[in-house]
mmCIF entry with sequence, helices, sheets and N, C-alpha, C, O atoms, coordinates in Angstrom:
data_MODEL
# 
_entry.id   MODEL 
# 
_entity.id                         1 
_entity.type                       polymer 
_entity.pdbx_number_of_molecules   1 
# 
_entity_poly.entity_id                      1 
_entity_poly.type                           'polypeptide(L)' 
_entity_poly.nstd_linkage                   no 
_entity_poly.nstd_monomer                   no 
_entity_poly.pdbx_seq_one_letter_code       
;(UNK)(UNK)(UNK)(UNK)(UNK)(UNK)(UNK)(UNK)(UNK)(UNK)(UNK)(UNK)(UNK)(UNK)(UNK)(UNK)
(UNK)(UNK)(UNK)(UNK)(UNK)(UNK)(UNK)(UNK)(UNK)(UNK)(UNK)(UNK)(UNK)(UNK)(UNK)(UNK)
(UNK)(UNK)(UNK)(UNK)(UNK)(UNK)(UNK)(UNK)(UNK)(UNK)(UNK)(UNK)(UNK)(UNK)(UNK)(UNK)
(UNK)(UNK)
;
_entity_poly.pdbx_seq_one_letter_code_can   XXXXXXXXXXXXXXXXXXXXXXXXXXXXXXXXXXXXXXXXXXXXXXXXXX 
_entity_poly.pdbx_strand_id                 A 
# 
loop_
_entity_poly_seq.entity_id 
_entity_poly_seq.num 
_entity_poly_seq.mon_id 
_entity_poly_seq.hetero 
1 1  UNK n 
1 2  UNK n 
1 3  UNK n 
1 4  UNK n 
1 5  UNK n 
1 6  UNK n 
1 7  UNK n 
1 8  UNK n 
1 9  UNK n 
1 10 UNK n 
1 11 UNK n 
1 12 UNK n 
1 13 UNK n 
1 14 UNK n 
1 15 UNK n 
1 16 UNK n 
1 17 UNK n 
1 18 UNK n 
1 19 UNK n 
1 20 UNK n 
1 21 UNK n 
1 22 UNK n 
1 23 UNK n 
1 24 UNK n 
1 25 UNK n 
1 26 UNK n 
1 27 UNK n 
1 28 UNK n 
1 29 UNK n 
1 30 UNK n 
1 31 UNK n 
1 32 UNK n 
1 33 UNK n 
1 34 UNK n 
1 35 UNK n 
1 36 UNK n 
1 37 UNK n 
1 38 UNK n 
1 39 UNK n 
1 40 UNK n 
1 41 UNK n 
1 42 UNK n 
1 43 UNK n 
1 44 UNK n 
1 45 UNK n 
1 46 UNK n 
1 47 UNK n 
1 48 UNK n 
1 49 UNK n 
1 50 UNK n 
# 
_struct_asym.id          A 
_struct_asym.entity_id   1 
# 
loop_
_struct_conf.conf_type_id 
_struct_conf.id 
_struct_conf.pdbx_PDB_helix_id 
_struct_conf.beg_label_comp_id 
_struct_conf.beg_label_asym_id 
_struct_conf.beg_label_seq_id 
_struct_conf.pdbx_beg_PDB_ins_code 
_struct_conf.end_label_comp_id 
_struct_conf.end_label_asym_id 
_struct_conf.end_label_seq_id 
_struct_conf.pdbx_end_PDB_ins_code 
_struct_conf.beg_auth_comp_id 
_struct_conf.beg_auth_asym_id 
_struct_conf.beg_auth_seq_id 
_struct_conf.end_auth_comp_id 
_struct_conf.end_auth_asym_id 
_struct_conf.end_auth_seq_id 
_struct_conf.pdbx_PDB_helix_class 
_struct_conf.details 
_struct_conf.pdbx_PDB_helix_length 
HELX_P HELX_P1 AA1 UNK A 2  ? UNK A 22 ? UNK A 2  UNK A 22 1 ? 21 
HELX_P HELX_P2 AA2 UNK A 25 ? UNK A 35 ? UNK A 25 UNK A 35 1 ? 11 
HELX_P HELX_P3 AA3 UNK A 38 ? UNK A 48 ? UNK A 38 UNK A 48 1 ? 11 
# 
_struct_conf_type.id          HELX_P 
_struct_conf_type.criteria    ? 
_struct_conf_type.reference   ? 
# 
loop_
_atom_site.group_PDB 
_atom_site.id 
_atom_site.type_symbol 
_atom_site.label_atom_id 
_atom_site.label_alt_id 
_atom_site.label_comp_id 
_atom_site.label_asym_id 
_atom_site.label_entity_id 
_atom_site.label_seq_id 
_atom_site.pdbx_PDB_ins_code 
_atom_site.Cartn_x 
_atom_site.Cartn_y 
_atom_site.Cartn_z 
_atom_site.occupancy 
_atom_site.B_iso_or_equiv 
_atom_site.pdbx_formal_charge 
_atom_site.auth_seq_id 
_atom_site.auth_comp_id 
_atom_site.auth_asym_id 
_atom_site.auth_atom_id 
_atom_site.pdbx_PDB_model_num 
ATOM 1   N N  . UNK A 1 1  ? -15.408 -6.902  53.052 1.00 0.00 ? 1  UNK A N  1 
ATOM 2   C CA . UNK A 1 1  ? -15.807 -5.589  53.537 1.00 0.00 ? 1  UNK A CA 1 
ATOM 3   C C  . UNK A 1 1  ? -17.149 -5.172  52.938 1.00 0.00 ? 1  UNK A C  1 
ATOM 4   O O  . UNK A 1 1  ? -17.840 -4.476  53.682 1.00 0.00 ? 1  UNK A O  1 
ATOM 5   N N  . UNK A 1 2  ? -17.648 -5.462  51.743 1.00 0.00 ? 2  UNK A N  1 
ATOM 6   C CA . UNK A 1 2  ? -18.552 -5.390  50.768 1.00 0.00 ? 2  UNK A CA 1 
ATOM 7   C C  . UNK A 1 2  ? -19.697 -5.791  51.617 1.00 0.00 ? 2  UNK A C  1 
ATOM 8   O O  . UNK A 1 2  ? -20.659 -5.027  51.691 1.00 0.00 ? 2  UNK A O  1 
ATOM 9   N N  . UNK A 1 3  ? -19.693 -6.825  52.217 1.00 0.00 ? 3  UNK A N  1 
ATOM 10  C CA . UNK A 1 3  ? -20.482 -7.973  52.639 1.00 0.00 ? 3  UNK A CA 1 
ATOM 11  C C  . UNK A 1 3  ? -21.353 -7.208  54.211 1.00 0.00 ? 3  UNK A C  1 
ATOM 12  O O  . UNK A 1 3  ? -22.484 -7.102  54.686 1.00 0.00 ? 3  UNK A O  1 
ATOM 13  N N  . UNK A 1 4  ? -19.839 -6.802  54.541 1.00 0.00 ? 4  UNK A N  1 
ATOM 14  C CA . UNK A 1 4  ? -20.422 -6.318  56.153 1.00 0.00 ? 4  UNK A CA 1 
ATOM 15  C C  . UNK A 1 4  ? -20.951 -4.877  56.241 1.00 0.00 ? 4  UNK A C  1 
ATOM 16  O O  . UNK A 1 4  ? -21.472 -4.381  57.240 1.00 0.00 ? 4  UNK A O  1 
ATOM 17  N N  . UNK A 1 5  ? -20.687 -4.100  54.722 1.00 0.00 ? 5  UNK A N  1 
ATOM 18  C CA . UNK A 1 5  ? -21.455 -3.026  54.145 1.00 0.00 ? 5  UNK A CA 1 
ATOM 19  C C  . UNK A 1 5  ? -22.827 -3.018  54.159 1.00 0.00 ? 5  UNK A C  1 
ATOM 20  O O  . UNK A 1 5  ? -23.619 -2.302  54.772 1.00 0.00 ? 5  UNK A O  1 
ATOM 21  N N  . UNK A 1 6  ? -23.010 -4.057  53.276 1.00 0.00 ? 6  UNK A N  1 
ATOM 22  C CA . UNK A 1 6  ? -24.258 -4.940  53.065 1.00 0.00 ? 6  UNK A CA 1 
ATOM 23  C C  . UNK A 1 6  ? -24.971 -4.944  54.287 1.00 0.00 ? 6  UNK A C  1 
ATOM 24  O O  . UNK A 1 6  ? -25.661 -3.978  54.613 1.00 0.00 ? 6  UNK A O  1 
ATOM 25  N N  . UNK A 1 7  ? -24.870 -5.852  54.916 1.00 0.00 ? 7  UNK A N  1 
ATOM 26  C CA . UNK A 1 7  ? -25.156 -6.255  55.978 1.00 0.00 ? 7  UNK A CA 1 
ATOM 27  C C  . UNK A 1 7  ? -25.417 -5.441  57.295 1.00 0.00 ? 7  UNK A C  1 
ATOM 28  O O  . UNK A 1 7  ? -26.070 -5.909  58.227 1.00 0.00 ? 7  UNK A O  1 
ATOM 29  N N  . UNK A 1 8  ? -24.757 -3.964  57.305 1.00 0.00 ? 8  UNK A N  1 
ATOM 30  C CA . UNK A 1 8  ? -25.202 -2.642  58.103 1.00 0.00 ? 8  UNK A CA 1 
ATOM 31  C C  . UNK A 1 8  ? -26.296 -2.008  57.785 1.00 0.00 ? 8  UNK A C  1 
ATOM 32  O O  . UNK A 1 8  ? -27.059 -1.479  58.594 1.00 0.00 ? 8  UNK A O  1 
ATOM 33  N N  . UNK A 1 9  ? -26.458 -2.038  56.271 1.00 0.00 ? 9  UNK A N  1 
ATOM 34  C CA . UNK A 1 9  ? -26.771 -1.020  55.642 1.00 0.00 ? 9  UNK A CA 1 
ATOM 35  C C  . UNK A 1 9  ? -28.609 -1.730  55.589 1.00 0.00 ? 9  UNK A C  1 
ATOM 36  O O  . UNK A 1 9  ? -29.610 -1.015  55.625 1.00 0.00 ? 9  UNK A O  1 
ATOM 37  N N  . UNK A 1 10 ? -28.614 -3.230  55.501 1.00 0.00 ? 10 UNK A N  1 
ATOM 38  C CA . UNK A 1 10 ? -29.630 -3.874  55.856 1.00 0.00 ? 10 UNK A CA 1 
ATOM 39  C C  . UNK A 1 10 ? -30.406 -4.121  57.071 1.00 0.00 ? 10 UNK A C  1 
ATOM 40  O O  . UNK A 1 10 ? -31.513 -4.639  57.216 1.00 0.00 ? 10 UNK A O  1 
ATOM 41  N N  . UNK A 1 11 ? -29.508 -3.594  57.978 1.00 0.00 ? 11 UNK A N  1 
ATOM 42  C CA . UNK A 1 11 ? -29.749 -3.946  59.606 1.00 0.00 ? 11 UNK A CA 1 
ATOM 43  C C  . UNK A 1 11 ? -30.635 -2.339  59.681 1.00 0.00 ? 11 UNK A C  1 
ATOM 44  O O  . UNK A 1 11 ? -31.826 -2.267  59.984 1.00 0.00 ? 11 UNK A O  1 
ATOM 45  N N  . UNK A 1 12 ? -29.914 -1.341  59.397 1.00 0.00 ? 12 UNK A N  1 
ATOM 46  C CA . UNK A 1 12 ? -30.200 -0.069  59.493 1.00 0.00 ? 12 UNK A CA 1 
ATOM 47  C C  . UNK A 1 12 ? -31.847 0.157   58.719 1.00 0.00 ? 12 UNK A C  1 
ATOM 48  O O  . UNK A 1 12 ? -32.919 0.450   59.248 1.00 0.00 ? 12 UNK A O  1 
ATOM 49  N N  . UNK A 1 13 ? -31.542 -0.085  57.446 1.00 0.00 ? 13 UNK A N  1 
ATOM 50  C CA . UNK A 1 13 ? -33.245 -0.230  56.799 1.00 0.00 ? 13 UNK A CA 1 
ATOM 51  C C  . UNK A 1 13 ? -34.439 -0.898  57.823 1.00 0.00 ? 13 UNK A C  1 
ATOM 52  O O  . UNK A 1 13 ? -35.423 -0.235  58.153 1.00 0.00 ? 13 UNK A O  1 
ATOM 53  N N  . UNK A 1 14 ? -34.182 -2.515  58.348 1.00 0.00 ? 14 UNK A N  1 
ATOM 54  C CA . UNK A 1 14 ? -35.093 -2.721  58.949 1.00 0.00 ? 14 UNK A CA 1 
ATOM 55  C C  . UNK A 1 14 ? -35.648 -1.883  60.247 1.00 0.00 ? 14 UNK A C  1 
ATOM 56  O O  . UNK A 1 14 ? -36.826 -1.672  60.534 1.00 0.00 ? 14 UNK A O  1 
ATOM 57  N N  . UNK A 1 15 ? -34.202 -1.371  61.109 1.00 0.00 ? 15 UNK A N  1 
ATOM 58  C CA . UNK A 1 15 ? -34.539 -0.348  62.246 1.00 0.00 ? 15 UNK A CA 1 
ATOM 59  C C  . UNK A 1 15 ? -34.868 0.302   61.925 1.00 0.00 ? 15 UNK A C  1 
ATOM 60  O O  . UNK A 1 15 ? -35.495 0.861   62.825 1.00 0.00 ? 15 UNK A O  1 
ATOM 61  N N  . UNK A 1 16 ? -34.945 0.807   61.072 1.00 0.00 ? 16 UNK A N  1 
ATOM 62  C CA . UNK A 1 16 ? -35.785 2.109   60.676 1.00 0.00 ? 16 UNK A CA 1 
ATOM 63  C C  . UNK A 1 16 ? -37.406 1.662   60.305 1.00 0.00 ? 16 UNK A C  1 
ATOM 64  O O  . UNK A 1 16 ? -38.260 2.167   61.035 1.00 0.00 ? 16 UNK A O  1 
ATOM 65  N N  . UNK A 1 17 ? -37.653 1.180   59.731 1.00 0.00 ? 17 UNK A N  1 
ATOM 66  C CA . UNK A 1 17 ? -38.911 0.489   59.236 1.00 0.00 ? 17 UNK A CA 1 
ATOM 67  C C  . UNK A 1 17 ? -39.194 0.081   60.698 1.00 0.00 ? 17 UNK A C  1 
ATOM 68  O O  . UNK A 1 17 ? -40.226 0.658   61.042 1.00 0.00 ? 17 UNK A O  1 
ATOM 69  N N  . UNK A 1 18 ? -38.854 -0.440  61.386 1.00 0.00 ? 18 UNK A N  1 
ATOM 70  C CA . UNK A 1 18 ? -39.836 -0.569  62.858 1.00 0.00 ? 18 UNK A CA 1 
ATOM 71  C C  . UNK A 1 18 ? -39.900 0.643   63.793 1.00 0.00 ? 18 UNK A C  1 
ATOM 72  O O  . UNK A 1 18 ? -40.670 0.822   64.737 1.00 0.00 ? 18 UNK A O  1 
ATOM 73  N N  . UNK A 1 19 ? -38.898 1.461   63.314 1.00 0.00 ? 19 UNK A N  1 
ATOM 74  C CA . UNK A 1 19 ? -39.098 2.282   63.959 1.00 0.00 ? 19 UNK A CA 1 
ATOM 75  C C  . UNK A 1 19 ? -40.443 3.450   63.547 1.00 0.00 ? 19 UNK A C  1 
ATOM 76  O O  . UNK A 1 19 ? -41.101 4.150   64.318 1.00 0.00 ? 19 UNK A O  1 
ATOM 77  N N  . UNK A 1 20 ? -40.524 3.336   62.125 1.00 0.00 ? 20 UNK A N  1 
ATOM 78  C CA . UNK A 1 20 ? -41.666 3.963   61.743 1.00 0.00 ? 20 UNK A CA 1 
ATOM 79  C C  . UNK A 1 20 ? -42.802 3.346   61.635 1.00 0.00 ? 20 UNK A C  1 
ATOM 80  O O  . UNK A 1 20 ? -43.831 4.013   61.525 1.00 0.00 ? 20 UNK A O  1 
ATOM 81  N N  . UNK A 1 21 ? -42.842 1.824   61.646 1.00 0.00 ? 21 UNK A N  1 
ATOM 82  C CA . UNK A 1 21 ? -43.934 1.196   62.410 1.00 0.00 ? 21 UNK A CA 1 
ATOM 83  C C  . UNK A 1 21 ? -44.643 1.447   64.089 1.00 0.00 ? 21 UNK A C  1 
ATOM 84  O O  . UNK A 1 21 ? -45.813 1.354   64.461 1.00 0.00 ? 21 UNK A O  1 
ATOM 85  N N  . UNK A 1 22 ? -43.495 1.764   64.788 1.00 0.00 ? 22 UNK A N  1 
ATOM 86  C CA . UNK A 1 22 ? -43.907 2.076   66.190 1.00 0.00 ? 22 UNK A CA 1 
ATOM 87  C C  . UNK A 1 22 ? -44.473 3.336   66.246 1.00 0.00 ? 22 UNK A C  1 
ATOM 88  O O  . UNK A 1 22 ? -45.249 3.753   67.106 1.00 0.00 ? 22 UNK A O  1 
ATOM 89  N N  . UNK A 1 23 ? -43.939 4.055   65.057 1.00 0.00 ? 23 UNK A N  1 
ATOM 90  C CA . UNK A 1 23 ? -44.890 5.203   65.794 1.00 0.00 ? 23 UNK A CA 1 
ATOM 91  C C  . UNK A 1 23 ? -45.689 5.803   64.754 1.00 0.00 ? 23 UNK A C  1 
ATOM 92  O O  . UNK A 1 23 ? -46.042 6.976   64.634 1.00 0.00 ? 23 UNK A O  1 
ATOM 93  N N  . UNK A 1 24 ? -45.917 4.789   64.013 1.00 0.00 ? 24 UNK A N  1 
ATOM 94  C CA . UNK A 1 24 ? -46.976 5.368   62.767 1.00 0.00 ? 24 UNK A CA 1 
ATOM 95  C C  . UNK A 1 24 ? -47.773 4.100   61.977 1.00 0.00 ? 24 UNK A C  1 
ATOM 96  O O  . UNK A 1 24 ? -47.793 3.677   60.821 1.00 0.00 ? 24 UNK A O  1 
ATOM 97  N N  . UNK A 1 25 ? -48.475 3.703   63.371 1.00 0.00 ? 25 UNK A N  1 
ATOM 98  C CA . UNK A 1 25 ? -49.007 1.977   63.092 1.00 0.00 ? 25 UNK A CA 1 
ATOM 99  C C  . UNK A 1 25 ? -50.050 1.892   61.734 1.00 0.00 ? 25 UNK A C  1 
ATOM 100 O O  . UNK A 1 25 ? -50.095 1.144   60.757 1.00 0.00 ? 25 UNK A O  1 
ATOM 101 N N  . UNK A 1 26 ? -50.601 2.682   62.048 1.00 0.00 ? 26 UNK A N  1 
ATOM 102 C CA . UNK A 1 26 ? -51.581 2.957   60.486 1.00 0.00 ? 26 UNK A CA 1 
ATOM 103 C C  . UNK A 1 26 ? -51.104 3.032   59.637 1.00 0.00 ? 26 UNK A C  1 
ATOM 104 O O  . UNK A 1 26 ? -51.638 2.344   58.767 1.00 0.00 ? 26 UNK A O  1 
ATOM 105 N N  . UNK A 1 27 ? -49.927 3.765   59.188 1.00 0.00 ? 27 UNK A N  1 
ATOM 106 C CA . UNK A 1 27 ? -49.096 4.142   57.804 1.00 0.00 ? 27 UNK A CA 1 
ATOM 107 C C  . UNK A 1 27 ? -48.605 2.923   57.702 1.00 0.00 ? 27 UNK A C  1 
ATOM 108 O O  . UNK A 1 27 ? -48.965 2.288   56.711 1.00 0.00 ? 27 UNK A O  1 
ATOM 109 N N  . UNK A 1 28 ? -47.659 2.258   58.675 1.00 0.00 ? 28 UNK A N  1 
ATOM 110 C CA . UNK A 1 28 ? -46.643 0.899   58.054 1.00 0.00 ? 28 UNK A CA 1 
ATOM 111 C C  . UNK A 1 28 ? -48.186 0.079   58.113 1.00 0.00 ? 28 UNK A C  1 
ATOM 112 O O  . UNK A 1 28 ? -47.758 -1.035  57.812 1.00 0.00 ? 28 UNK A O  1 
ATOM 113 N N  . UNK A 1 29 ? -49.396 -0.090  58.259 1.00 0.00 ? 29 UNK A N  1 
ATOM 114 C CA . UNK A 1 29 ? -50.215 -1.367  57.658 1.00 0.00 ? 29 UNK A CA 1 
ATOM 115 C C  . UNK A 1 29 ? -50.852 -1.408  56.453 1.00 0.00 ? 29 UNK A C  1 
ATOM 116 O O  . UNK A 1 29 ? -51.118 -2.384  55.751 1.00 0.00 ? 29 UNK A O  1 
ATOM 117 N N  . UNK A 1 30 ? -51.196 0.435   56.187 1.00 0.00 ? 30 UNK A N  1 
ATOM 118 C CA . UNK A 1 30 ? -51.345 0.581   55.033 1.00 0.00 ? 30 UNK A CA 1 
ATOM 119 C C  . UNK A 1 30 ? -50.480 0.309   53.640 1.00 0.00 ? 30 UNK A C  1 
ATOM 120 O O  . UNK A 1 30 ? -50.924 -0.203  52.613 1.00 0.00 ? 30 UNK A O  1 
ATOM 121 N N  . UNK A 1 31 ? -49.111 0.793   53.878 1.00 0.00 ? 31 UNK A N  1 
ATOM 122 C CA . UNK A 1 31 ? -47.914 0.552   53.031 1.00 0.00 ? 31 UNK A CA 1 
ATOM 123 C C  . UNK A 1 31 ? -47.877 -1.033  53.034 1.00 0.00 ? 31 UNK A C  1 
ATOM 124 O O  . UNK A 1 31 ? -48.158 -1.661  52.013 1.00 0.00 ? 31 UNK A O  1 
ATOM 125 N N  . UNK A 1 32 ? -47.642 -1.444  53.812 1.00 0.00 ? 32 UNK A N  1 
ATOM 126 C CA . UNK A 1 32 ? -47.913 -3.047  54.039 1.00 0.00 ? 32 UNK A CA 1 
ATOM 127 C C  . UNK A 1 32 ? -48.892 -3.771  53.100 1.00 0.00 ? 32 UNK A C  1 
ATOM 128 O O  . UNK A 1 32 ? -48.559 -4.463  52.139 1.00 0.00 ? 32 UNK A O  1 
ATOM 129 N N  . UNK A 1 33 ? -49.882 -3.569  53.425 1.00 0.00 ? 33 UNK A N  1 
ATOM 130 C CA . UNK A 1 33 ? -51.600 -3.896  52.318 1.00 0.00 ? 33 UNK A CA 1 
ATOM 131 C C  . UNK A 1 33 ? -51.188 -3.492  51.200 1.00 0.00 ? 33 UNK A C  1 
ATOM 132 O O  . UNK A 1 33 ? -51.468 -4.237  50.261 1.00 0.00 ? 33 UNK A O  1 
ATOM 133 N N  . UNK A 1 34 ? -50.423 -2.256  50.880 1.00 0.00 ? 34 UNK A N  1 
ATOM 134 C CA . UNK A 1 34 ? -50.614 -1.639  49.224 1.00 0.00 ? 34 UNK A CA 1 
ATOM 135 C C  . UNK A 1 34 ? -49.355 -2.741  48.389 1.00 0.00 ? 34 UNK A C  1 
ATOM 136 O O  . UNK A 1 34 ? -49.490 -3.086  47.214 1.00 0.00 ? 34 UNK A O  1 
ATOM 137 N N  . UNK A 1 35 ? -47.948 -3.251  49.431 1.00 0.00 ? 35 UNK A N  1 
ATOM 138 C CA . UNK A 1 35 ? -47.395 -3.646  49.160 1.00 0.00 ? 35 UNK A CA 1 
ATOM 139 C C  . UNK A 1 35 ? -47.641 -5.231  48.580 1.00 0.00 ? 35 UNK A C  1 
ATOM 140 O O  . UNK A 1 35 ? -47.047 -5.644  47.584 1.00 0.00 ? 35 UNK A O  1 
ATOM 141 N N  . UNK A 1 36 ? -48.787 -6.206  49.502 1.00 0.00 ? 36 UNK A N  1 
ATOM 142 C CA . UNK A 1 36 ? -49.204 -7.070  49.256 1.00 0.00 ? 36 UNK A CA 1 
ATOM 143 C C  . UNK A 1 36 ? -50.209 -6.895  48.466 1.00 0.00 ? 36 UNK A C  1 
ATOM 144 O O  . UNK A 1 36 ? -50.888 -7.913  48.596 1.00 0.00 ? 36 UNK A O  1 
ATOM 145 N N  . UNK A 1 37 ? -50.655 -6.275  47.797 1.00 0.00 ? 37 UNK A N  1 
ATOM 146 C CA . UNK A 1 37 ? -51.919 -6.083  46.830 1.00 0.00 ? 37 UNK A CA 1 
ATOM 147 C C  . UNK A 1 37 ? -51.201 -6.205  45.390 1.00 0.00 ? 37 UNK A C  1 
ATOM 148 O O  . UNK A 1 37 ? -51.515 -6.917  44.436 1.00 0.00 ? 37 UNK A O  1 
ATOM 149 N N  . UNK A 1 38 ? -50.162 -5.307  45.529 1.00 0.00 ? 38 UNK A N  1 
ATOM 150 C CA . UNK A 1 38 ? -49.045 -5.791  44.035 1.00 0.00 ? 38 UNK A CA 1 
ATOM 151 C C  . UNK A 1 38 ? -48.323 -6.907  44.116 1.00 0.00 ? 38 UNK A C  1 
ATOM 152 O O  . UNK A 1 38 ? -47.846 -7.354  43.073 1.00 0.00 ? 38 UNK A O  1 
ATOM 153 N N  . UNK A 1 39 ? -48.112 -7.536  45.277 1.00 0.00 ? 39 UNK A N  1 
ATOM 154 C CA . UNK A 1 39 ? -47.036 -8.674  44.764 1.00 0.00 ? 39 UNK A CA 1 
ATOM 155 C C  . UNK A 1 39 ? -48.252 -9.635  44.055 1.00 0.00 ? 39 UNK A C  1 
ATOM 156 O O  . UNK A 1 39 ? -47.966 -10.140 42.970 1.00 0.00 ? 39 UNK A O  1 
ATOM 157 N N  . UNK A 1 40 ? -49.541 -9.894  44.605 1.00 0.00 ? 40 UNK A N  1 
ATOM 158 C CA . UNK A 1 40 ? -50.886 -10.649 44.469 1.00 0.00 ? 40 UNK A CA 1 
ATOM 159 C C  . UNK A 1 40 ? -50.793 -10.707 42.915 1.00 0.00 ? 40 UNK A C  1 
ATOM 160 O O  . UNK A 1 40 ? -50.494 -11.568 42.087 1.00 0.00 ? 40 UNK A O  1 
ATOM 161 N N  . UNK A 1 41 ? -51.349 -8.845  42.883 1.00 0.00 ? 41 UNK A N  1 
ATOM 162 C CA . UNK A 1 41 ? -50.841 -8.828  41.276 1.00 0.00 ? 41 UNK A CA 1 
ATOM 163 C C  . UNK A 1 41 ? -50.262 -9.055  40.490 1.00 0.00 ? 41 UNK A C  1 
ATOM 164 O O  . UNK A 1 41 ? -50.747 -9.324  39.391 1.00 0.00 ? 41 UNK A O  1 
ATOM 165 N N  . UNK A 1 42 ? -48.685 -9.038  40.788 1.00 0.00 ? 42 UNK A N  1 
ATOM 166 C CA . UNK A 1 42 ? -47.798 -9.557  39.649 1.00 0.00 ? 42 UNK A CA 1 
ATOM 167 C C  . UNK A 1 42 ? -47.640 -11.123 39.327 1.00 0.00 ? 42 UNK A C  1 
ATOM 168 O O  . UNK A 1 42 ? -47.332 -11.763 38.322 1.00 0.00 ? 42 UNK A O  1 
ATOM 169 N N  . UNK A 1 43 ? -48.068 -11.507 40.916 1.00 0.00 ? 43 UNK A N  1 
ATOM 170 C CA . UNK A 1 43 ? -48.188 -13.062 40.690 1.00 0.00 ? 43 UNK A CA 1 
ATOM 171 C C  . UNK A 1 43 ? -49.177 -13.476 39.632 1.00 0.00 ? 43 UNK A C  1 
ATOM 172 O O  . UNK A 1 43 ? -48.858 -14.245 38.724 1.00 0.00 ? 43 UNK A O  1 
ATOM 173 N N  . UNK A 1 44 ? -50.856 -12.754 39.808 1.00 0.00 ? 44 UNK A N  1 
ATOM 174 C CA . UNK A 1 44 ? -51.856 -12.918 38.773 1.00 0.00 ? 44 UNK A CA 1 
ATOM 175 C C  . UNK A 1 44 ? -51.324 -12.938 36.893 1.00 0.00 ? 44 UNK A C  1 
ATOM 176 O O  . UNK A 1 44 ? -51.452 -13.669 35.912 1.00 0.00 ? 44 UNK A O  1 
ATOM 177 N N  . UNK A 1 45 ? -50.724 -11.691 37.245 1.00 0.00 ? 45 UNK A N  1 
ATOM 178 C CA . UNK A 1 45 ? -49.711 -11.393 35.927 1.00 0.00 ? 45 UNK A CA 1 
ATOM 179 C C  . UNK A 1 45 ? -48.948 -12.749 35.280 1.00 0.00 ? 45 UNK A C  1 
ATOM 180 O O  . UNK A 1 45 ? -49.169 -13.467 34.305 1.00 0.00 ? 45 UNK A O  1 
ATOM 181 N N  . UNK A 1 46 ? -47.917 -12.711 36.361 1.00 0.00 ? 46 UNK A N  1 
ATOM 182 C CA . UNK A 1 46 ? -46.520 -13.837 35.898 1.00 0.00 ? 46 UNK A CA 1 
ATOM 183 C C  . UNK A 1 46 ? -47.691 -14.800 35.587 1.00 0.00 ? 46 UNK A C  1 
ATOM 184 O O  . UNK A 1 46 ? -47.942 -14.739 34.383 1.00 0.00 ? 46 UNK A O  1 
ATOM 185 N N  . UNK A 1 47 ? -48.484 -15.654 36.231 1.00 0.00 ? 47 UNK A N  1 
ATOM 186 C CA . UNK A 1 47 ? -49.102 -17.439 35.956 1.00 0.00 ? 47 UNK A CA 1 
ATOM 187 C C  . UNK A 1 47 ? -49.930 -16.903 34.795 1.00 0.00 ? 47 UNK A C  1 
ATOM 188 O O  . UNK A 1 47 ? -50.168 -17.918 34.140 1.00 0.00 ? 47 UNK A O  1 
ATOM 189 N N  . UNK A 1 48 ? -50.614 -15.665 34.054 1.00 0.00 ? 48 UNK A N  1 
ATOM 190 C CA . UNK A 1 48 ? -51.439 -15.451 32.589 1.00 0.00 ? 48 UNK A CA 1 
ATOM 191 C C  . UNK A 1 48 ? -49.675 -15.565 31.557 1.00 0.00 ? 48 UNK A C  1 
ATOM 192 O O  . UNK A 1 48 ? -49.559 -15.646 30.334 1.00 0.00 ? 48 UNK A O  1 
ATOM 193 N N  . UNK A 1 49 ? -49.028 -15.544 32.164 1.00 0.00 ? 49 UNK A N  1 
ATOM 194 C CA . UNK A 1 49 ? -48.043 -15.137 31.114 1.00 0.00 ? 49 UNK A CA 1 
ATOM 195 C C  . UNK A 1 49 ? -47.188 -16.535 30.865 1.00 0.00 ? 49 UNK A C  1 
ATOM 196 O O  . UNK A 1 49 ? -46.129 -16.577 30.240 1.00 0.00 ? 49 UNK A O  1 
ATOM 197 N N  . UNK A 1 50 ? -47.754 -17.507 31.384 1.00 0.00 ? 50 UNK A N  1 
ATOM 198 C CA . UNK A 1 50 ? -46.757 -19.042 31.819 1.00 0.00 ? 50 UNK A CA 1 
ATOM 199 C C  . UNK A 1 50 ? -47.796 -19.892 31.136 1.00 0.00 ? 50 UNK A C  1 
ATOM 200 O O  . UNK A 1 50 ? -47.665 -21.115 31.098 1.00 0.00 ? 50 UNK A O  1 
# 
């Protein structure tokens, strides 16, 4: 039951996220870019720290 909790509750996040992509194309590319600018970063981070 846990699982198919899971699994709604994940379905629901992404519909929503396209749904605020469809109608707010600028905001989800920006959030998008800011999001890939930190993962870049932490990667830069993690390999100084290895």
């Amino acid at each position: 039951m846990k699982t198919l909790k899971r699994f709604l509750f994940e379905l629901l996040w992404i519909c929503a996220a396209g749904i605020c992509a469809w109608f707010f194309p600028k905001t989800a590319l920006v959030i998008v870019a800011f999001g890939a600018a930190v993962t870049v970063a932490l990667r830069m981070v993690e390999r100084r720290w290895m």
